[in-house]
C-alpha atoms as a printed R data frame, in Angstrom:
    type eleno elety resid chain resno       x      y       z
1   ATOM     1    CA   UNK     A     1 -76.904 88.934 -73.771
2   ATOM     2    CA   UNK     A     2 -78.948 88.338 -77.058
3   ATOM     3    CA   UNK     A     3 -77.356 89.555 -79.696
4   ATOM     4    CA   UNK     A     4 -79.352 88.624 -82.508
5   ATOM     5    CA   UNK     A     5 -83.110 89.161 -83.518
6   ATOM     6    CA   UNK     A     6 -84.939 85.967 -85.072
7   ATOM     7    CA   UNK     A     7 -86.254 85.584 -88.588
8   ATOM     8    CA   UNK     A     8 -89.194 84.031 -89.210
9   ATOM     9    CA   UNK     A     9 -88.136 80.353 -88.789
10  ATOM    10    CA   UNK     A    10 -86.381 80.940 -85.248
11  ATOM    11    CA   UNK     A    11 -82.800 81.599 -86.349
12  ATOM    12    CA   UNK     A    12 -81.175 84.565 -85.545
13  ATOM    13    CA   UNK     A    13 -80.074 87.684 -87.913
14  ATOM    14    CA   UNK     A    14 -76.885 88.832 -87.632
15  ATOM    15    CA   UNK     A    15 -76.414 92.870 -86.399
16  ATOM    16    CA   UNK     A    16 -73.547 95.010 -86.028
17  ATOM    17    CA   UNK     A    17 -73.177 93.971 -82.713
18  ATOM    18    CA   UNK     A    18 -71.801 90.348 -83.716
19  ATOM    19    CA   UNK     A    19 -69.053 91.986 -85.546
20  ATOM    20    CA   UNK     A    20 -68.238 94.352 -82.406
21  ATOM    21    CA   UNK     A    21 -68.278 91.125 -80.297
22  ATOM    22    CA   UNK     A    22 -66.835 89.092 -82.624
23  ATOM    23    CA   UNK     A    23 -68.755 86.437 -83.523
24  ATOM    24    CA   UNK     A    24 -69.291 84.375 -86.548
25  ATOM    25    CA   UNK     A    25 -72.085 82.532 -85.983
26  ATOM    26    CA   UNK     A    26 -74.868 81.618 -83.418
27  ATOM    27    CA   UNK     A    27 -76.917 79.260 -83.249
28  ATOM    28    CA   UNK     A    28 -79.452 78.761 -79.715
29  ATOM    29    CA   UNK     A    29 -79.338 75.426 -77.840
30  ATOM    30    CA   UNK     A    30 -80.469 73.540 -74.803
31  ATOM    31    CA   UNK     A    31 -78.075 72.180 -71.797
32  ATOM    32    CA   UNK     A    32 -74.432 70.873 -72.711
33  ATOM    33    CA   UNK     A    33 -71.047 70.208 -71.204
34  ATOM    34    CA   UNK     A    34 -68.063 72.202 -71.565
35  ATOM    35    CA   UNK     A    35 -64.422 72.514 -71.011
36  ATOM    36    CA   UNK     A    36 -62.770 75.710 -69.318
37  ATOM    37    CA   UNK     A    37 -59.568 76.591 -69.898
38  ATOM    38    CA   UNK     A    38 -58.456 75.458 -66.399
39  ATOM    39    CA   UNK     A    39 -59.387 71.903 -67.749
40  ATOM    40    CA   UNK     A    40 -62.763 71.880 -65.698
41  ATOM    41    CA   UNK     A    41 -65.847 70.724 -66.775
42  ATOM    42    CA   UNK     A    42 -68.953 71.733 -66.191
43  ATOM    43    CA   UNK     A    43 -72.224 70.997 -67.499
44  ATOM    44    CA   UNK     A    44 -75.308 73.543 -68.342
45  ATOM    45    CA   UNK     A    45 -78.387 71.626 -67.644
46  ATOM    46    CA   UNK     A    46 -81.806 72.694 -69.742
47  ATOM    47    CA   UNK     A    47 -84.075 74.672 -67.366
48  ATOM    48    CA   UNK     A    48 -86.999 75.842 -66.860
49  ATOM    49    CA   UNK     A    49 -85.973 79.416 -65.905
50  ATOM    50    CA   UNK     A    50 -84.363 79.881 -69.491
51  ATOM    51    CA   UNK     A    51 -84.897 78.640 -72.769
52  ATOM    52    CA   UNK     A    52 -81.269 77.740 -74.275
53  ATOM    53    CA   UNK     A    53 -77.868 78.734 -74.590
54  ATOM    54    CA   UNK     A    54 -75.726 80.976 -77.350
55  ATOM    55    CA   UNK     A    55 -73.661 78.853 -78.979
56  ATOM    56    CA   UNK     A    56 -71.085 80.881 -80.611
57  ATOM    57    CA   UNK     A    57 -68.241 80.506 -83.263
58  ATOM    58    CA   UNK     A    58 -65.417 83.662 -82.759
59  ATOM    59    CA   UNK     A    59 -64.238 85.772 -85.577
60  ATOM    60    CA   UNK     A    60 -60.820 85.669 -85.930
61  ATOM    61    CA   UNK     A    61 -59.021 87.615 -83.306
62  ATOM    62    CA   UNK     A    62 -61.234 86.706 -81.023
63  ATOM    63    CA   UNK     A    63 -61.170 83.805 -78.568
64  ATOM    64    CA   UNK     A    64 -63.546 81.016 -77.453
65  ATOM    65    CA   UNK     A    65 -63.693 80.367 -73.621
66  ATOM    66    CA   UNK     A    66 -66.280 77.611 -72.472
67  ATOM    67    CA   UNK     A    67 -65.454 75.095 -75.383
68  ATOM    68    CA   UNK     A    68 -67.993 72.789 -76.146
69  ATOM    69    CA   UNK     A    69 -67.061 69.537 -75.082
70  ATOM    70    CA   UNK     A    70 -67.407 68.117 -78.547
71  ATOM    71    CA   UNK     A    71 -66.995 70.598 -80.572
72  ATOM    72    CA   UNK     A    72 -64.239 72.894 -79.419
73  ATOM    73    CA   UNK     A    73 -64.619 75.777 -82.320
74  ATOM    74    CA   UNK     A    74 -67.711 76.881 -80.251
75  ATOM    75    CA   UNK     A    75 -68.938 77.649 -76.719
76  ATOM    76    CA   UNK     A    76 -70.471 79.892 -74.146
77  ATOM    77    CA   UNK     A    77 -68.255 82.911 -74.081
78  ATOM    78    CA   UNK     A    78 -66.322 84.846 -76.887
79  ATOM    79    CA   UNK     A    79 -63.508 87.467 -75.484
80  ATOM    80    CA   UNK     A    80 -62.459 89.939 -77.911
81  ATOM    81    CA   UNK     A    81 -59.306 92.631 -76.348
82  ATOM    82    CA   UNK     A    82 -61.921 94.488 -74.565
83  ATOM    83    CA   UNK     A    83 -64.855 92.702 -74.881
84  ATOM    84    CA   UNK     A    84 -66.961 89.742 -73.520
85  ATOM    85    CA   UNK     A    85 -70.322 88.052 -74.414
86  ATOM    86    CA   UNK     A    86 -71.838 85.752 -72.359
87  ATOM    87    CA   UNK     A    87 -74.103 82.983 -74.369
88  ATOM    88    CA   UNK     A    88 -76.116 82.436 -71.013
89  ATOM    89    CA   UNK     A    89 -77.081 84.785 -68.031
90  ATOM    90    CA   UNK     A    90 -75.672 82.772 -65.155
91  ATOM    91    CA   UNK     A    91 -77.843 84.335 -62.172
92  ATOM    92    CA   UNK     A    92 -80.624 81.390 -63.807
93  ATOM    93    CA   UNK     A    93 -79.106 77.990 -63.425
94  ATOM    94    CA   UNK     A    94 -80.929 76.223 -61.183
95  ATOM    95    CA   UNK     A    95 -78.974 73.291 -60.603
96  ATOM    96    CA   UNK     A    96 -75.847 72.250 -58.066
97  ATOM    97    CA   UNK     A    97 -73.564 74.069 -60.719
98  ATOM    98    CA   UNK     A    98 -74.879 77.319 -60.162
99  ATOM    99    CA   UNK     A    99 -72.055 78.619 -57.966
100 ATOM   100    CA   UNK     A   100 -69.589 77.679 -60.333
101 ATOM   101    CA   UNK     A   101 -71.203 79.413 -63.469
102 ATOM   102    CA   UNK     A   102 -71.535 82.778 -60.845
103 ATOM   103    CA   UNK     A   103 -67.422 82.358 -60.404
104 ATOM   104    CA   UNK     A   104 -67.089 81.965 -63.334
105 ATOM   105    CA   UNK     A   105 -69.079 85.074 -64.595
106 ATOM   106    CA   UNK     A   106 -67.481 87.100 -62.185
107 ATOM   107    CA   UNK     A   107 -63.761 86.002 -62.606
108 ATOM   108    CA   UNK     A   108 -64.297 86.580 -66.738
109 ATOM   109    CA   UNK     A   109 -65.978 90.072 -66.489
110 ATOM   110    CA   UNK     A   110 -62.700 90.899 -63.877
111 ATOM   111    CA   UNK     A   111 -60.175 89.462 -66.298
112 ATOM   112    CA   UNK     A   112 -62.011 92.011 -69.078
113 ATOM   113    CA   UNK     A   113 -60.914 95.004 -66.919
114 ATOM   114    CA   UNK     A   114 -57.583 96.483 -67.803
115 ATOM   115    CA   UNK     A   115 -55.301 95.733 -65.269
116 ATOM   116    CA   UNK     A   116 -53.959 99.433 -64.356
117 ATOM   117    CA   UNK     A   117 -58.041 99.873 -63.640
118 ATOM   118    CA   UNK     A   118 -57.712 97.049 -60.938
């Protein structure tokens, strides 16, 4: 999901929808590696089907999920208490980790459901 419009030298503006979602800043970038909370790693390789990644700092109250490898105050994925944004769209990566990121996106969006909805 983009969140944020660009200004006129490519970074983005900030909307009320980073405050709903809970993030302090974004900034775009290409391929990285990153640490899941199960202490897996997996790596987000540049393609050609998609320009970058969001890479997002939470507000506080919210919580980072897809650490950066080296810097572990951002990643991929901010969850808020009912909320969840996604700094890639996984259905694009083209390389072997593919399945994992599709797990991955499906296992976070379940664990956003309420679990008397389940």
């Amino acid at each position: 999901m983009r969140l944020g419009e660009f200004d006129e030298n490519g970074k983005p503006t900030f909307d009320w929808m980073h405050e709903v979602f809970g993030i302090a800043s974004i900034d775009w970038r290409r391929g990285n590696i990153f640490l899941l909370e199960d202490g897996k790693i997996l790596r987000l390789k540049p393609s050609r089907r998609y320009t970058g990644y969001a890479s997002m700092t939470p507000r506080p109250g919210y919580k980072i999920l897809g650490k950066e490898l080296l810097n572990k105050q951002r990643g991929i994925m901010v969850r808020g208490e009912r909320t969840l944004v996604f700094g890639l769209t996984p259905q694009l990566v083209e390389d072997t980790t593919r399945d994992e990121w599709h797990k991955l996106f499906v296992q976070e969006i379940i664990n956003t459901i309420p679990s008397r909805a389940r």
